[in-house]
N, C-alpha and C positions, 0 to 999 in steps of 0.2 A: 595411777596406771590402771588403763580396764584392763582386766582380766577373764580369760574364757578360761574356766578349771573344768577340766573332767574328770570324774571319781568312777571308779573300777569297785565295781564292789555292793556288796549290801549287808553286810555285817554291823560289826560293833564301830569299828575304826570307820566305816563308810558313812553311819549314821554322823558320827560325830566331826569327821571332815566338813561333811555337806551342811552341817548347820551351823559350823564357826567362820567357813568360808562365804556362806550364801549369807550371814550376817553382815557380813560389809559390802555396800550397796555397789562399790566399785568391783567385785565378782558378779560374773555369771555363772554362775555353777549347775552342771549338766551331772546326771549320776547315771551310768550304764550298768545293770546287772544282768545277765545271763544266764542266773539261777533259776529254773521251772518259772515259778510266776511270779517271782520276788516284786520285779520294778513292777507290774499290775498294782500289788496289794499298796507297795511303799507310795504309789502313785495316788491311789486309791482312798489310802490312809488318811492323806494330805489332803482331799479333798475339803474337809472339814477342821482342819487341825493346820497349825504351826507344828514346826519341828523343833523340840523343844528340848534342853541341853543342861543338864542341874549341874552346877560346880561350888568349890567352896576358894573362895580367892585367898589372895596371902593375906589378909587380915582374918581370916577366918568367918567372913561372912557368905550367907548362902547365895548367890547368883543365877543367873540362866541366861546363856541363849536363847532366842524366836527368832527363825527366822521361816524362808521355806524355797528349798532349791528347785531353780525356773524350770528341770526339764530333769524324769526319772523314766527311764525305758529301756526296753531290752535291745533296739535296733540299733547298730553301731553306725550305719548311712544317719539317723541322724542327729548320733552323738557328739561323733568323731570331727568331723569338719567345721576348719575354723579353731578348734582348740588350742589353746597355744601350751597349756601341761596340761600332760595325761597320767594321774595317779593309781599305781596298783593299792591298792588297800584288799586282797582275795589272798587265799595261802596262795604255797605255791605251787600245789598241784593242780590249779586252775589256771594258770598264768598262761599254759599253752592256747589254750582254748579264749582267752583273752587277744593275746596275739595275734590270732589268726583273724580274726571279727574284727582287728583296728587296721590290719594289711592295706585291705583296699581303699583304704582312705584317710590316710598317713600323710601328709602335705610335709616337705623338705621344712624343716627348722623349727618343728614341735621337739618340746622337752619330753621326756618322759620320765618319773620319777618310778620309783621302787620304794613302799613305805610299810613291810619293807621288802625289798627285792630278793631277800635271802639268795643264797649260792648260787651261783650259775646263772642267773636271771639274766643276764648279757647273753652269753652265752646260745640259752633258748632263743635269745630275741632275734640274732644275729643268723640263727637256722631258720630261722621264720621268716622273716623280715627281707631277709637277700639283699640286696640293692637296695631298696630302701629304707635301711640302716643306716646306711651312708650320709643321710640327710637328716638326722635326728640325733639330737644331746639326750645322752642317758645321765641320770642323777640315780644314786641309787644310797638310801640308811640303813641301817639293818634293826630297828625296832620300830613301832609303832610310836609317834608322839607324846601321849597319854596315855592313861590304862583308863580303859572305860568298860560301857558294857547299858547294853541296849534293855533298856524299862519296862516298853510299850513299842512293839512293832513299828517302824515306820513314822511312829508320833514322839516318842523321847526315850530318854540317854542322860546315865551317868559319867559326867570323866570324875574317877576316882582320885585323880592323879596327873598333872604335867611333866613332864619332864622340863628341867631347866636348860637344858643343852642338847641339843639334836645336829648328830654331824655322821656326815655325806661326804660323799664322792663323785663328781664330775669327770664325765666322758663327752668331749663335746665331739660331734658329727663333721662332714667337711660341707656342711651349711650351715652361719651363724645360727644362731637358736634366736628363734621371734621375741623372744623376753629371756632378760639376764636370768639364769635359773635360780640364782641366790635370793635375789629380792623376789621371785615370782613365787618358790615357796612358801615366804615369811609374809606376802602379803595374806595367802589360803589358810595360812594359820595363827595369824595374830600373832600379837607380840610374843606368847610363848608356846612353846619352848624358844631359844635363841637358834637359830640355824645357822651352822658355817660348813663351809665343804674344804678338806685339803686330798691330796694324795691321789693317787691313780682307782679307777672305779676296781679293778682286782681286789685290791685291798680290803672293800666291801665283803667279794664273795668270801676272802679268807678269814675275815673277823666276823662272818656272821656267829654269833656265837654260841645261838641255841641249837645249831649246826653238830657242835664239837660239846657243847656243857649236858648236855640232855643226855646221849648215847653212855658217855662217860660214866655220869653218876650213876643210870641205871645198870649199866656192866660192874660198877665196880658192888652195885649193893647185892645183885639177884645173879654176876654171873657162877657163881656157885652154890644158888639156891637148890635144896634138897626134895622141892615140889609139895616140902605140905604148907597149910596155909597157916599166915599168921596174926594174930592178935588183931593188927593194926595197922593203916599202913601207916610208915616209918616216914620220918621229917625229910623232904629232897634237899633243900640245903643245907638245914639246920643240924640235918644227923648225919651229916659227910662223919665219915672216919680219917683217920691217916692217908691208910693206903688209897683209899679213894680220893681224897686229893690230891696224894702223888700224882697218881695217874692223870687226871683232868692237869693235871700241872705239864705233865711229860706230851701229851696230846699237844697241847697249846705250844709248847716248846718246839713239837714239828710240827705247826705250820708258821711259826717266827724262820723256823729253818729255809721252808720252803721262798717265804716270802726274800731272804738272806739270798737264795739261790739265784732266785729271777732277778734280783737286781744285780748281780755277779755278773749275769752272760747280758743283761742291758740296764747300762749305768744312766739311760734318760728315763726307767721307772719308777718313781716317788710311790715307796710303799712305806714312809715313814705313819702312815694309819694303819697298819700290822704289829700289835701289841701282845702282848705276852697275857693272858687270863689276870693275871694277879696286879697289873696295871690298868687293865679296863676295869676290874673292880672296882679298884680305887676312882678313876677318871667318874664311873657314875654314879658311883655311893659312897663317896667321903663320909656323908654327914649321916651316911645309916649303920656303920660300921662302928661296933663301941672297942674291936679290938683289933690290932692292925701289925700285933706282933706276928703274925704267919698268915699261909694264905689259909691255911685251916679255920685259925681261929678268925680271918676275915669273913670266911663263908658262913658261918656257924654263928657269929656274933651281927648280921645281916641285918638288922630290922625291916629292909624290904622284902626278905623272903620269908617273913614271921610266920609261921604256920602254913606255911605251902608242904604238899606230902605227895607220896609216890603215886603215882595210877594205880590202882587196882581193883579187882573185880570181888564181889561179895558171893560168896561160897554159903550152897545150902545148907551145911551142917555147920556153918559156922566160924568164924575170923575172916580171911580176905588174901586174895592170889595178887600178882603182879601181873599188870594189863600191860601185855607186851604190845597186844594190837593199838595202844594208842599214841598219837603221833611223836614221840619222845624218839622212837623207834622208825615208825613205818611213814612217816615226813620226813624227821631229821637226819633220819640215816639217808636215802637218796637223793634226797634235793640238799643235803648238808656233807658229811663224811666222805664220802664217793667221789663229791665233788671234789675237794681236799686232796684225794689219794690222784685221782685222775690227773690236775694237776702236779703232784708229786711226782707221777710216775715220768711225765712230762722231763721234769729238771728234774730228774736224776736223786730225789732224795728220798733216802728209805725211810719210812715210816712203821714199824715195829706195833707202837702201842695203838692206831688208826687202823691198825691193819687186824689185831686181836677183836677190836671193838666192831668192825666191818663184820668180822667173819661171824661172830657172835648171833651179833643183833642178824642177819639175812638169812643165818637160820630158823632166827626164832620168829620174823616175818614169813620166811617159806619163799623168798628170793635168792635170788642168786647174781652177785656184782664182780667179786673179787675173786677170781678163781687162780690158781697159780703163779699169787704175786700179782698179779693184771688184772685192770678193769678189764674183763672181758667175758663177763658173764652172761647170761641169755636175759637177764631182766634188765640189762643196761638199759633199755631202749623206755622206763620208767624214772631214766633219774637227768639229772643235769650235768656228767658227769662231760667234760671236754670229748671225751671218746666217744661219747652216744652221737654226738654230732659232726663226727670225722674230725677233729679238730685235735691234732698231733704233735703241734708246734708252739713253740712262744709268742710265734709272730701272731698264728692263729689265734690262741686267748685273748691276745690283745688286740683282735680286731683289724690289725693291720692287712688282713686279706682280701678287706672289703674295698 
């Protein structure tokens, strides 16, 4: 199958799409960045150089990618047209500004994927987009494919890591999609990860999970920090305690409830991909997990989270504060958490521990989401919460009003 891919982006995950997709010759892969002068340089880069992609395969030997994607710029007139998927690989506080640049040239039965779409990414698209949402398949995962990370500007990229299973959520438009979105994924990224999509695209925004896992542990480590600094910063999974897994436990618990809810009041929504934290553990790190008698001891015995530790900022006189200002916080709480509550507040279900962790963390941002039980705070208009976008209803979430 030819393929026209479009990659959104110029990061780490951008780099490393564009040069496993542009590697097989039956891709045409187009890269759009609208960062200052990013697509120049990436463009620029390429001038003299392959894009070039270091890996270590399942036998353990060293590998790379060459390749070099046909077309990298910042004009979306002549990105966009003709695409048949258009991949977010940008957080998700750019995704607006994304949206609006692919509007006007948007053809009925483009895919669009989310990679990942985190929270709400419907949502935003469906305010933007208007009418011509109606003519587009959203595909939306909620991790990156790989864990990589960019070497050399523009010219090469480590993937650290594949993932062996990559799974999604299809929302198809009321015009077929140009290419089945399943095989048009798995063709942009080679045989691995494996790609499969089940369940209704909701179930995306509610499992995104660095949405709900990030806020959590940082509340439970620092929300009764006494403001002087310490030693170190302290391990983010590996030093969970108890009560801070309760809690990321009790979190996760209401939004299983939530998803519980919306299929109660509409029994055609498949939200059987709304999992409980302590099953998506398991589902992506069986084999990194040495202990699996609780979910404590699954966090803590992680091998994938081996040495990862809290944000923090280094203090003149010495040890180190907790960097609240970084995105754990000022991302995942309003493009994550909010989203969650909004929808909650929607179907009727109370949320206690989402709602502690909201008020918390918007403090300590210097926003304001959650006021009196309600999204209805003056910074809403910052986050992807269903209410930032008038959208009141179940029908509405689900797109049905389009």
């Amino acid at each position: 199958m030819h393929l026209k891919v479009l990659i959104l982006g110029g990061g780490n995950g951008a780099h490393v799409h564009a040069g496993i997709a542009a590697s097989n010759p039956d891709n045409e892969v187009r890269v759009l960045s609208l960062f200052q002068d990013e697509a120049e340089r990436w463009s620029k880069a390429l001038e003299s150089s392959d894009l070039v992609l270091d890996y270590t395969d399942v036998d353990g030997k060293e590998q790379q990618f060459v390749s070099k994607p046909g077309l990298i710029t910042n004009d979306p007139k002549v990105a966009v047209p003709g695409s048949d998927i258009i991949v977010f690989v940008v957080p998700a506080f750019a995704h607006a500004q994304y949206w609006e640049a692919l509007k006007p040239h948007m053809e009925p039965g483009m895919v669009v994927i989310g990679m990942p779409g985190a929270a709400g990414w419907e949502f935003q698209a469906y305010d933007i987009l208007g009418d011509k949402a109606k003519g587009i398949t959203f595909f939306n995962f909620n991790s990156l494919p790989w864990t990589c990370r960019v070497t050399e500007f523009g010219k090469r990229a480590d993937i650290v890591g594949f993932k062996e299973h990559f799974v999604g959520a299809i929302r198809k438009g009321r015009v077929e999609p140009k290419v089945d979105p399943l095989k048009a994924i798995q063709q942009s990224l080679g045989p691995l990860p494996v790609c499969a999509a089940y369940g209704d695209l909701l179930g995306m925004t509610l499992t995104y999970t660095n949405a709900f896992i990030h806020p959590s542990i940082m509340y439970g480590r620092w929300h009764d920090w006494d403001g002087k600094p310490v030693s170190e910063s302290p391990l983010f999974y590996q030093g969970l305690d108890q009560t801070s897994a309760d809690l990321l436990s009790s979190v996760s618990g209401e939004i299983v409830a939530i998803a519980k809810a919306i299929c109660a009041k509409n029994a055609d929504i498949d939200l059987s991909n709304v999992k409980h934290i302590s099953d998506i553990t398991l589902d992506f790190y069986a084999d990194d997990i040495e202990d699996k008698s609780s979910f404590l001891r699954m966090m803590q015995s992680n091998k994938a989270y081996e040495g990862l530790r809290h944000p923090v900022t280094n203090n003149e006189g010495g040890g180190v504060s907790p960097n609240f200002k970084f995105r754990y916080l000022c991302e995942d709480v309003p493009f994550g958490l909010v989203v969650h509550r909004g929808i909650a507040e929607i179907v009727g279900v109370p949320t206690p521990n989402i709602d502690k962790i909201i008020t918390w963390g918007q403090g300590l941002i210097g926003k304001e989401f959650l006021v009196d039980g309600k999204i209805t705070g003056k910074d809403i208009g910052m986050t992807r919460a269903p209410q930032r976008y008038g959208f009141t209803t179940l029908d509405a979430i689900l797109g049905d009003h389009l």
